[in-house]
GUVEX-782877 format. One line per field, with one value per atom (N, C-alpha, C): residue number from 1; residue in one letter; atom name; y negated, x negated, z negated. Coordinates in Angstrom, 2 decimals. Example, Ala and Ser with C-alpha at 12.3 -4.5 7.8 and 13.67 -1.06 7.14 Angstrom:
2
n <- [1:1:1:2:2:2]
res <- [A:A:A:S:S:S]
atom <- [N:CA:C:N:CA:C]
yy <- [5.69:4.50:3.30:2.25:1.06:-0.03]
xx <- [-13.19:-12.30:-13.20:-12.85:-13.67:-12.90]
zz <- [-7.80:-7.80:-7.80:-7.08:-7.14:-7.87]
***
This chain:
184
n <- [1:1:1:2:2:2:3:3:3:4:4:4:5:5:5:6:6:6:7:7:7:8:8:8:9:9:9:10:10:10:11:11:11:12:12:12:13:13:13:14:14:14:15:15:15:16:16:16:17:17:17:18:18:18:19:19:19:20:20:20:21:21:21:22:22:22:23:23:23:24:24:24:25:25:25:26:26:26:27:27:27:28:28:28:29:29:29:30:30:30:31:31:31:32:32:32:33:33:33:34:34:34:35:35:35:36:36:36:37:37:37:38:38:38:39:39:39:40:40:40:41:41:41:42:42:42:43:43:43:44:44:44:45:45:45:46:46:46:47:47:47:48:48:48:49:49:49:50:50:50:51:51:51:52:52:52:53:53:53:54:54:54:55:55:55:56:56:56:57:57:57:58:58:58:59:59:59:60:60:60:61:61:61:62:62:62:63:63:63:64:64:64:65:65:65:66:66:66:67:67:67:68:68:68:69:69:69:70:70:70:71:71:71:72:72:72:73:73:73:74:74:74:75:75:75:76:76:76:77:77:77:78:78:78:79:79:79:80:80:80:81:81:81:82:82:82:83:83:83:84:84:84:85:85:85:86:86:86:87:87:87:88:88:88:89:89:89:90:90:90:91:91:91:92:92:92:93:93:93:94:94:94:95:95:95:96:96:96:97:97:97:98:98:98:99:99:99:100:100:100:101:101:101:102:102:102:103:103:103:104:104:104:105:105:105:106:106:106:107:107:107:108:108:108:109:109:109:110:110:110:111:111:111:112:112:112:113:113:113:114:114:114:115:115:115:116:116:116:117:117:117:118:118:118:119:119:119:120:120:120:121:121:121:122:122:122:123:123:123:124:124:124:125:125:125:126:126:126:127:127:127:128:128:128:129:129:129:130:130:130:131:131:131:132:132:132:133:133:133:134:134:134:135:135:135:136:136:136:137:137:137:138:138:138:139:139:139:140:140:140:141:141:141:142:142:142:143:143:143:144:144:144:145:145:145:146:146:146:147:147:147:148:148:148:149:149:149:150:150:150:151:151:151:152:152:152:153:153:153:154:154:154:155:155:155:156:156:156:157:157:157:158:158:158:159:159:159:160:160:160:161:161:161:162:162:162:163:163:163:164:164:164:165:165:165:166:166:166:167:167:167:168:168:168:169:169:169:170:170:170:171:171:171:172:172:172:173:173:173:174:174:174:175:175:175:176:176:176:177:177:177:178:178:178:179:179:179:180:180:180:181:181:181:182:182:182:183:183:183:184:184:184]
res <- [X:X:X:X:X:X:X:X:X:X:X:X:X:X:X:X:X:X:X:X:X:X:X:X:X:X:X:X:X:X:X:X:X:X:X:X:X:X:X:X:X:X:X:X:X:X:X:X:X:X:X:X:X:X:X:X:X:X:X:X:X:X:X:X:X:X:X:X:X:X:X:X:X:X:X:X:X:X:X:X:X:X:X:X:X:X:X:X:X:X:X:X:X:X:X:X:X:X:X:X:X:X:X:X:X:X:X:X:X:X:X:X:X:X:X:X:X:X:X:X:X:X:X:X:X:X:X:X:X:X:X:X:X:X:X:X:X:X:X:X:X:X:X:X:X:X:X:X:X:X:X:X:X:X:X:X:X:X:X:X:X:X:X:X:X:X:X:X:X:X:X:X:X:X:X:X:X:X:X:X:X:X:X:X:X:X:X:X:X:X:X:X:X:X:X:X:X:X:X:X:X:X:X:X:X:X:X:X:X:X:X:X:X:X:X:X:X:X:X:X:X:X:X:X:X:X:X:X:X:X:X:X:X:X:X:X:X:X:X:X:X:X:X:X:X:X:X:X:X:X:X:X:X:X:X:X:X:X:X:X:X:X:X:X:X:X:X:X:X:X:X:X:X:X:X:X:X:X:X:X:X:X:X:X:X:X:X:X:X:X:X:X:X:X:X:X:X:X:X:X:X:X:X:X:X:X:X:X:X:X:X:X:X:X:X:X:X:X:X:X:X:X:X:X:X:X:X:X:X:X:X:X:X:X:X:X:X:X:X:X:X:X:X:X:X:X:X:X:X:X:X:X:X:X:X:X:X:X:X:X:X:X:X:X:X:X:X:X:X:X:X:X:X:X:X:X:X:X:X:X:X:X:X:X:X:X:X:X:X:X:X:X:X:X:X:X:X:X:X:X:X:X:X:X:X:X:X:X:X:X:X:X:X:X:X:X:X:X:X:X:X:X:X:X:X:X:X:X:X:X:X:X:X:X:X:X:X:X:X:X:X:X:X:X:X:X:X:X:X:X:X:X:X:X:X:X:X:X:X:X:X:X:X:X:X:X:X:X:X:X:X:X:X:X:X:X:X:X:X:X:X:X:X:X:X:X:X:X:X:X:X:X:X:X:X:X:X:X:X:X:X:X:X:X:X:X:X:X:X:X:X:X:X:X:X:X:X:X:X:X:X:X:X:X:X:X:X:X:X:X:X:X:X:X:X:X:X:X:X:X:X:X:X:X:X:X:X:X:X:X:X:X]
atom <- [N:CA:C:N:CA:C:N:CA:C:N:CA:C:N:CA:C:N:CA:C:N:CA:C:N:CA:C:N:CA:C:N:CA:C:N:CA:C:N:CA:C:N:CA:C:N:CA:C:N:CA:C:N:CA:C:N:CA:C:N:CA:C:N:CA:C:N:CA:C:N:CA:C:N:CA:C:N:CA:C:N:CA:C:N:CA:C:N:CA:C:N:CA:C:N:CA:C:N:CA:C:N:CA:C:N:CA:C:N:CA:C:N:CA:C:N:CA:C:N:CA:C:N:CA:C:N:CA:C:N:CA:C:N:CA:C:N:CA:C:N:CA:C:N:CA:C:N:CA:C:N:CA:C:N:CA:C:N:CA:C:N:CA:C:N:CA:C:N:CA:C:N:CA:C:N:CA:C:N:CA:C:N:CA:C:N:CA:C:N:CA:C:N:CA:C:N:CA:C:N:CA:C:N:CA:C:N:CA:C:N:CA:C:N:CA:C:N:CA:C:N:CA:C:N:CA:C:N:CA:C:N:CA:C:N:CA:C:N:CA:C:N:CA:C:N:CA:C:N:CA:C:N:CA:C:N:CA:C:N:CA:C:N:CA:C:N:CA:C:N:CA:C:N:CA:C:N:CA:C:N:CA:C:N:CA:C:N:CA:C:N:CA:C:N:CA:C:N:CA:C:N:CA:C:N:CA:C:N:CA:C:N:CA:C:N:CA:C:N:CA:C:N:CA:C:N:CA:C:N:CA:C:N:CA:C:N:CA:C:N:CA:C:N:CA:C:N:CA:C:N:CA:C:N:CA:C:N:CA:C:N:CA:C:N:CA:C:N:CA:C:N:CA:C:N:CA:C:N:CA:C:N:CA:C:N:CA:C:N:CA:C:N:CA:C:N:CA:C:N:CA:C:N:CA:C:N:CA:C:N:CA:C:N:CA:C:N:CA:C:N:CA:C:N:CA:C:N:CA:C:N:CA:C:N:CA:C:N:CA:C:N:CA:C:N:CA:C:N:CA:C:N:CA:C:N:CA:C:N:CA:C:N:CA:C:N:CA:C:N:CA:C:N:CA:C:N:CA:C:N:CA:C:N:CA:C:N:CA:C:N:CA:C:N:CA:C:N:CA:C:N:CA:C:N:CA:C:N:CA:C:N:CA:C:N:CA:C:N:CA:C:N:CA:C:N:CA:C:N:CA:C:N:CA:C:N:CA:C:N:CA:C:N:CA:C:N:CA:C:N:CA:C:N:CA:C:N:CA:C:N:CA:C:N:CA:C:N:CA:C:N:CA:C:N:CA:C:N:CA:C:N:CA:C:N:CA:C:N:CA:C:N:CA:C:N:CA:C:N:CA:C:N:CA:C:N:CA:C:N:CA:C:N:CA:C:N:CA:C:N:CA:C:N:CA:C:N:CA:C:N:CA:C:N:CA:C:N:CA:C:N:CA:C]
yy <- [-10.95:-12.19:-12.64:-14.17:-14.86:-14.66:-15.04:-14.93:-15.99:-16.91:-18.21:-18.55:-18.65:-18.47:-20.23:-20.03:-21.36:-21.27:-22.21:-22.03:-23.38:-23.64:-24.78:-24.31:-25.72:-25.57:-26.52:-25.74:-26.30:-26.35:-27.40:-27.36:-26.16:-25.86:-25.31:-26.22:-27.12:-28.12:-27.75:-27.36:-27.28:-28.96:-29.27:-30.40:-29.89:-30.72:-30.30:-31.71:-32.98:-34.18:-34.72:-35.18:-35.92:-37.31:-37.86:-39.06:-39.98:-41.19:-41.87:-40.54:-39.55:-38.63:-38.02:-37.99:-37.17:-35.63:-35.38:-34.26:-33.92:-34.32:-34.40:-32.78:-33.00:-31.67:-30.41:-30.09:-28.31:-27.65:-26.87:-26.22:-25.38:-25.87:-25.51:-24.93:-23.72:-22.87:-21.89:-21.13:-20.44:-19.70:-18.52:-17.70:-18.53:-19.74:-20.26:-20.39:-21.04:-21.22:-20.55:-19.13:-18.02:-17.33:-17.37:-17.00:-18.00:-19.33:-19.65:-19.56:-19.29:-19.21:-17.93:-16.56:-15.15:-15.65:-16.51:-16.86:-17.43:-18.25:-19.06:-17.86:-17.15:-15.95:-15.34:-15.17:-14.58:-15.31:-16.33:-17.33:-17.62:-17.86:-18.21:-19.73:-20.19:-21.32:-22.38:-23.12:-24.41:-25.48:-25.54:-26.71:-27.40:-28.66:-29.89:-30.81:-31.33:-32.60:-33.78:-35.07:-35.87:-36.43:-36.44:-36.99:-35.76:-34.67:-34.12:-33.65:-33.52:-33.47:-34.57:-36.31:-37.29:-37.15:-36.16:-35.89:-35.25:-33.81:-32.43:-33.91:-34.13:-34.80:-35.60:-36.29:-37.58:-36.82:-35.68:-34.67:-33.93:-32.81:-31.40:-31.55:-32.74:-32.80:-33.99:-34.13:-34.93:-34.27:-34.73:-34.26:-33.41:-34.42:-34.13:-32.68:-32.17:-31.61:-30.27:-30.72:-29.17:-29.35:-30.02:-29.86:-29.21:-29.68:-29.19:-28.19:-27.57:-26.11:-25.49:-25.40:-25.05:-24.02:-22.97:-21.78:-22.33:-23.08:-23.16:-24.53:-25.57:-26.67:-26.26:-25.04:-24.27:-24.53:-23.07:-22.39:-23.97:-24.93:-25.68:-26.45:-26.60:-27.26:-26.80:-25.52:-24.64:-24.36:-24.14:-23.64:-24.14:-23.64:-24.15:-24.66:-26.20:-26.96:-27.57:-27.73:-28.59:-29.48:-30.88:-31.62:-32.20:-32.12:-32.39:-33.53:-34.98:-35.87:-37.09:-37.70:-39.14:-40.22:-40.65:-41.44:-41.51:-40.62:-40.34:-40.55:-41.71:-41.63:-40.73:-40.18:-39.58:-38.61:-37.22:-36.46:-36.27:-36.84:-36.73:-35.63:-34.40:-34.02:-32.89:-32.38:-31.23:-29.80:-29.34:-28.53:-28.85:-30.07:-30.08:-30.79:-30.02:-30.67:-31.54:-32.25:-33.22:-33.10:-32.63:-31.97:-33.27:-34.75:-35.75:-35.09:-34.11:-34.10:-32.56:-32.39:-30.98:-29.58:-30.36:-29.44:-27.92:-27.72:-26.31:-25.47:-26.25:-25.26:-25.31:-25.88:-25.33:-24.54:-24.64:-23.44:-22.55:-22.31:-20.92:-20.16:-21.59:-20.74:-20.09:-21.03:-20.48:-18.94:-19.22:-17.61:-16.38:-17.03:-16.07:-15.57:-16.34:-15.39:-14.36:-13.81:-12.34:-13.72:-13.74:-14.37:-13.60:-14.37:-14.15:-14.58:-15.48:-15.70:-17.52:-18.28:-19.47:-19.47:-20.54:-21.40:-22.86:-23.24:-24.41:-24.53:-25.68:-25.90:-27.11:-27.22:-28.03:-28.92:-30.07:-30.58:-30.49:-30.82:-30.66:-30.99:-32.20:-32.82:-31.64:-31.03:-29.89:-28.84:-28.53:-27.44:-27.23:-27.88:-28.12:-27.99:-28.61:-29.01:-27.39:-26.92:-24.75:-24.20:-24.22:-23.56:-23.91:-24.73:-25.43:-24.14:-24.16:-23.68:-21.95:-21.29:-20.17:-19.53:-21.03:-20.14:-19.85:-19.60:-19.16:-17.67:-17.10:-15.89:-15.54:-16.19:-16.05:-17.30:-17.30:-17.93:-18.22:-18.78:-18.79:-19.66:-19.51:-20.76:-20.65:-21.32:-21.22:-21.77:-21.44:-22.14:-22.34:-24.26:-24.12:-24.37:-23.91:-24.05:-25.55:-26.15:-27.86:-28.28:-28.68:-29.33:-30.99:-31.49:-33.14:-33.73:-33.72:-34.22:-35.47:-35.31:-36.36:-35.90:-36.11:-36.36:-36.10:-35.55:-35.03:-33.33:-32.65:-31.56:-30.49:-29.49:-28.85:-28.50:-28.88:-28.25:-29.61:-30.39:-31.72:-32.29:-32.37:-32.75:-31.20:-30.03:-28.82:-28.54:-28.22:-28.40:-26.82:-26.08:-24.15:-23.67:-22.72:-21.94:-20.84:-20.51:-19.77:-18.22:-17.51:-15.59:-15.51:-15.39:-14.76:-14.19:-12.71:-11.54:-11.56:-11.00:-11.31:-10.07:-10.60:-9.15:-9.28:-10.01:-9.80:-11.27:-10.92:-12.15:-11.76:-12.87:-12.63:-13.74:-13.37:-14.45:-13.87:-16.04:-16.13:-16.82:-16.43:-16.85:-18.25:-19.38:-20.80:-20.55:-19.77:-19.70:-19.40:-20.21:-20.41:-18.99:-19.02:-18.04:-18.00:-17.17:-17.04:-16.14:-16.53:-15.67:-16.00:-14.66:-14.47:-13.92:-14.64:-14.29:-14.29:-13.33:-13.32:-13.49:-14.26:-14.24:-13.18:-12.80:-11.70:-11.96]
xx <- [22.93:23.04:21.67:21.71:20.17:20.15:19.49:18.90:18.59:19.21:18.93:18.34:17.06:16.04:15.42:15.73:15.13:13.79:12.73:11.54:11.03:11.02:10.67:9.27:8.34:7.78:8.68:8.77:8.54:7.87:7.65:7.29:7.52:7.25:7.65:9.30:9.48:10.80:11.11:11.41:12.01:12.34:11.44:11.36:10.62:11.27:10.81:10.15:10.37:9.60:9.35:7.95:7.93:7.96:7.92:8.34:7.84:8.73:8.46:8.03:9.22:9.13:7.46:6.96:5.29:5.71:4.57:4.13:2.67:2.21:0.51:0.38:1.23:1.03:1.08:1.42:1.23:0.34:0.22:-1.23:-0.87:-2.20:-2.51:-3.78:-4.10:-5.01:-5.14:-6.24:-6.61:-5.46:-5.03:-3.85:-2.47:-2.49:-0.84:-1.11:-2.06:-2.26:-2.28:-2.71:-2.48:-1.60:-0.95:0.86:2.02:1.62:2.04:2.00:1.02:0.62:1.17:1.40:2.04:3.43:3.87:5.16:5.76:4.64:5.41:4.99:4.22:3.70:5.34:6.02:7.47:8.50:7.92:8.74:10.45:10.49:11.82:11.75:12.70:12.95:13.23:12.39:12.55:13.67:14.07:15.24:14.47:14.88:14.56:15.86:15.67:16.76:15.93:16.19:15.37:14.24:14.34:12.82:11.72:12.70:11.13:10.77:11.80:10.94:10.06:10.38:9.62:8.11:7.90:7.16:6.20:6.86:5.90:5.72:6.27:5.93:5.11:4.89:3.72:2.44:2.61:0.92:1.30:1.99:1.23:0.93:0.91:0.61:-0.45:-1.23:-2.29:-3.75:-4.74:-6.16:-6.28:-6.27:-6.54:-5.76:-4.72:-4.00:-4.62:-4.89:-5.56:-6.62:-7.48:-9.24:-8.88:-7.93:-8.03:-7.43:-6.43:-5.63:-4.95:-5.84:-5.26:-4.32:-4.29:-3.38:-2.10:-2.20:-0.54:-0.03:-1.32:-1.27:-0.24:-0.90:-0.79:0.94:0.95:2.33:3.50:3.26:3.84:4.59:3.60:3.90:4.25:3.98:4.58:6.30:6.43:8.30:8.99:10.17:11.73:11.93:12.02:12.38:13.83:14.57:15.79:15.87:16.24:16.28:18.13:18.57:19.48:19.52:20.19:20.12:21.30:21.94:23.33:21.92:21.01:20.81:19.08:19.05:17.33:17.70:17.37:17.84:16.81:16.22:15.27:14.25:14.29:13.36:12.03:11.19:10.10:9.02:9.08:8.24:8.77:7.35:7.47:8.58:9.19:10.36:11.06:11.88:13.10:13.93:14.95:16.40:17.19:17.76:18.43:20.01:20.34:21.71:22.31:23.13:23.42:24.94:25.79:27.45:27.30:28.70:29.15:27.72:27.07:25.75:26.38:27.40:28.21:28.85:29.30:29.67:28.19:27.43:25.97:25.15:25.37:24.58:25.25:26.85:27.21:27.32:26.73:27.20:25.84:24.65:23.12:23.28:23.70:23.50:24.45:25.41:26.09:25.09:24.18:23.15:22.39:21.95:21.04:19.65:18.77:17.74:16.68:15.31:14.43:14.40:15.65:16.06:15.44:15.99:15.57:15.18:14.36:13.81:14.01:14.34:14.85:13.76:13.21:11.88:12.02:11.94:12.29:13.73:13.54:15.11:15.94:15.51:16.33:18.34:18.25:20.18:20.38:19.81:20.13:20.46:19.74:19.47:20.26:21.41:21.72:23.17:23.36:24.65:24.62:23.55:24.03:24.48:23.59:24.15:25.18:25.66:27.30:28.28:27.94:28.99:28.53:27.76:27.04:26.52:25.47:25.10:23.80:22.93:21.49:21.77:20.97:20.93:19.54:18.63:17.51:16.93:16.87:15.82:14.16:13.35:11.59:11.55:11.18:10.34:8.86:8.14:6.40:6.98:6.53:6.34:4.87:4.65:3.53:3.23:1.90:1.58:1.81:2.77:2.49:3.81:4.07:5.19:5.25:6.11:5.82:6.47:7.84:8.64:9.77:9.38:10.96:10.18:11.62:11.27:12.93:12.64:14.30:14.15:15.08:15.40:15.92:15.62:16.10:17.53:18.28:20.11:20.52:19.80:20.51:21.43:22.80:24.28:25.11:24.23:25.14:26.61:27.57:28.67:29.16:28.42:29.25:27.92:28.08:27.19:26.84:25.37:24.80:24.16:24.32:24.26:23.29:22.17:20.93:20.27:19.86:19.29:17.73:16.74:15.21:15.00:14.77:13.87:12.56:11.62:10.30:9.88:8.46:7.45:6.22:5.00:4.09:3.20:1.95:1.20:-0.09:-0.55:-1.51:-2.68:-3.87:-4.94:-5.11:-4.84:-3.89:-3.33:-2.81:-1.66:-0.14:-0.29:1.31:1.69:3.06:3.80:5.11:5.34:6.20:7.51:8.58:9.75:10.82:11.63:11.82:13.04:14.82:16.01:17.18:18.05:19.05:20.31:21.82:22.17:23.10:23.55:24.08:25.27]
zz <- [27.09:26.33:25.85:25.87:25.91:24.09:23.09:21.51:21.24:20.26:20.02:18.65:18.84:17.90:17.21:15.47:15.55:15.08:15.15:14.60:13.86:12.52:11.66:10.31:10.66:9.06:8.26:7.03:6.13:5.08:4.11:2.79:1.60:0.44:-0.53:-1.42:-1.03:-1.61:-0.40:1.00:1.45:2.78:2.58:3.53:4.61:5.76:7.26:8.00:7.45:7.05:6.00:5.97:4.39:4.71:3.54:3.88:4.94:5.44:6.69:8.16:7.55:8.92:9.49:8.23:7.73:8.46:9.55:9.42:9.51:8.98:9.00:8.01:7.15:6.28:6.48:7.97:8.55:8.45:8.11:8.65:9.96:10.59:11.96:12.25:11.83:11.39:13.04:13.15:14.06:14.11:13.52:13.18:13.29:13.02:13.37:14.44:15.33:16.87:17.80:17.56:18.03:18.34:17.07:16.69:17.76:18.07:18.42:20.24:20.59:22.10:22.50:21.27:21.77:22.04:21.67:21.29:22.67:23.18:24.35:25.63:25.41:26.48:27.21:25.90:26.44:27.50:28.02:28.89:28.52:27.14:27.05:26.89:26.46:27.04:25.65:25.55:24.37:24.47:23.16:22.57:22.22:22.20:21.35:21.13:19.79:19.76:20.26:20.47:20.83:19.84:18.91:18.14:17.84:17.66:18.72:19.82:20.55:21.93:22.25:21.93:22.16:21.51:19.95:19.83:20.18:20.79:21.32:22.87:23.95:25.04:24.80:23.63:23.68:23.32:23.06:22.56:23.72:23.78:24.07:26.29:26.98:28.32:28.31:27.12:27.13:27.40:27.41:27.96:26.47:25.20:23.75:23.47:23.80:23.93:24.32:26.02:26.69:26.10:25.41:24.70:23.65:22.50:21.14:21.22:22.15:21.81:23.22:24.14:25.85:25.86:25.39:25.26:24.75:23.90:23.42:24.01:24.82:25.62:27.05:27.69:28.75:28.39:27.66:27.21:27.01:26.34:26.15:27.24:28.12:28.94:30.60:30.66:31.64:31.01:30.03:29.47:29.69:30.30:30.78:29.27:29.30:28.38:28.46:27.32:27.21:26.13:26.29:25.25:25.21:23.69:23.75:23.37:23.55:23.09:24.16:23.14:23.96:23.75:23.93:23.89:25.26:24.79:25.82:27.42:28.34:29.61:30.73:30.36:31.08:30.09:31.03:30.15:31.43:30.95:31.80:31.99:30.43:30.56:31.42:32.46:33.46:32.92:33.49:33.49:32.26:31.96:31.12:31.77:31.31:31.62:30.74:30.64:29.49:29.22:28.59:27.77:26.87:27.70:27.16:26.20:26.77:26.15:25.74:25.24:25.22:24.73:23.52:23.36:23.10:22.22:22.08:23.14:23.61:24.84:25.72:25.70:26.95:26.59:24.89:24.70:24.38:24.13:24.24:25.76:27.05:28.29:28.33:27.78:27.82:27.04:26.34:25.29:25.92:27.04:27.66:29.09:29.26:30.70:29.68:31.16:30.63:30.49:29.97:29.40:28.70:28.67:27.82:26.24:25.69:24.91:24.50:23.78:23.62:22.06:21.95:20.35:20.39:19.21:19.03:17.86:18.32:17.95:16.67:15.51:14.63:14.82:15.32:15.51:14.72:13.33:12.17:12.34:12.83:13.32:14.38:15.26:16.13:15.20:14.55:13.69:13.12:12.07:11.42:11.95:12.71:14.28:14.72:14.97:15.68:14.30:13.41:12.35:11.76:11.95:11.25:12.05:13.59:14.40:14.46:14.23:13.94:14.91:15.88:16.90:17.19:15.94:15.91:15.46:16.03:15.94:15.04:14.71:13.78:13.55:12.87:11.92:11.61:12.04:11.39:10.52:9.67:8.75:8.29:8.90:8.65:7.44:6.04:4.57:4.41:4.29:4.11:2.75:2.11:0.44:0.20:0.26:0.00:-0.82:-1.80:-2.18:-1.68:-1.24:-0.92:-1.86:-2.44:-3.54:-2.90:-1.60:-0.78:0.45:1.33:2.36:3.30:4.21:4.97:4.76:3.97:3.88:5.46:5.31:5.78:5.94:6.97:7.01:6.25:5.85:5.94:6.35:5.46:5.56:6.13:5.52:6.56:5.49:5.74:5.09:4.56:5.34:4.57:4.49:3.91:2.81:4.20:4.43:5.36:4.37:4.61:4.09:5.09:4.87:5.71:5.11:5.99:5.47:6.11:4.65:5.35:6.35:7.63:8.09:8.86:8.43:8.34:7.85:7.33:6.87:7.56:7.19:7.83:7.08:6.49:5.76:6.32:6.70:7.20:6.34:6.65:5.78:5.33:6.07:5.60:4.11:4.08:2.89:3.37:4.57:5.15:5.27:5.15:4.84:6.56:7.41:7.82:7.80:7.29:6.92:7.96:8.24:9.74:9.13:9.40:8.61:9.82:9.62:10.61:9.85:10.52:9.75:9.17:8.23:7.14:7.31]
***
């Protein structure tokens, strides 16, 4: 069975956008960049809901892209990608597939192959939509030192109460904090 892993920053309030859908506020430090390039090394396979996959696709297969950060440029853009989304008529970027219906049953048939396991890469309405039905199997949250005071919360509109147990952190010289929860 494949491991359906999500991976989000957020804020200290707990926002995963600040306002007008702000993410300028990450930190993206040598050590998160790094962290992040071991990450795609494992060839599993990326989620997106559609506003961000439209995001990661409009950066990470640009020139600016392979100049400012090639390793996680590379990784990004070599990964069996999937974007879920009823409205996106075409996913253009190199290896994704586009998941228009039935997102629950494709990823419980995904989580039923033998796999390198998948991440669901921010996608807060995705996010929010697996964990309703209980089909993440872990949890990341980069916490970065920043309070914003609005913005779109995390699990936004989620309706039952989630029991997750910590089993590892990891703090990077940034400040940012990564806490790593399965659920309980």
């Amino acid at each position: 069975m494949s491991k359906l892993s999500s991976f989000t920053f957020i804020s200290l309030d707990g926002y995963y956008k600040g306002p007008n859908g702000d993410i300028g506020w990450h930190k993206h430090g040598v050590e998160e960049n790094e962290y992040a390039a071991e990450g795609l090394e494992s060839g599993g396979t990326l989620l997106f809901g559609r506003v961000t996959y439209e995001l990661m696709e409009s950066y990470w297969p640009t020139p600016l892209a392979l100049q400012n950060d090639p390793a996680v440029a590379e990784g990004m853009n070599q990964a069996k990608k999937i974007v879920f989304s009823g409205t996106l008529k075409k996913a253009k970027w190199s290896n994704t597939k586009l998941v228009k219906e039935n997102i629950f049953e494709e990823i419980k048939k995904m989580k039923e192959m033998p796999g390198k396991g998948m991440t669901l890469l921010g996608s807060g309405s995705i996010l929010t939509q697996f964990a309703e039905k209980g089909l993440i199997d872990e949890y990341q949250f980069m916490v970065n030192p920043v309070v914003l005071g609005s913005g779109t919360p995390i699990f936004k509109g989620i309706k039952r109460k989630l029991d997750l147990k910590l089993t590892d952190t990891r703090t990077f010289r940034s400040g940012v904090v990564l806490l790593t929860y399965r659920p309980g």
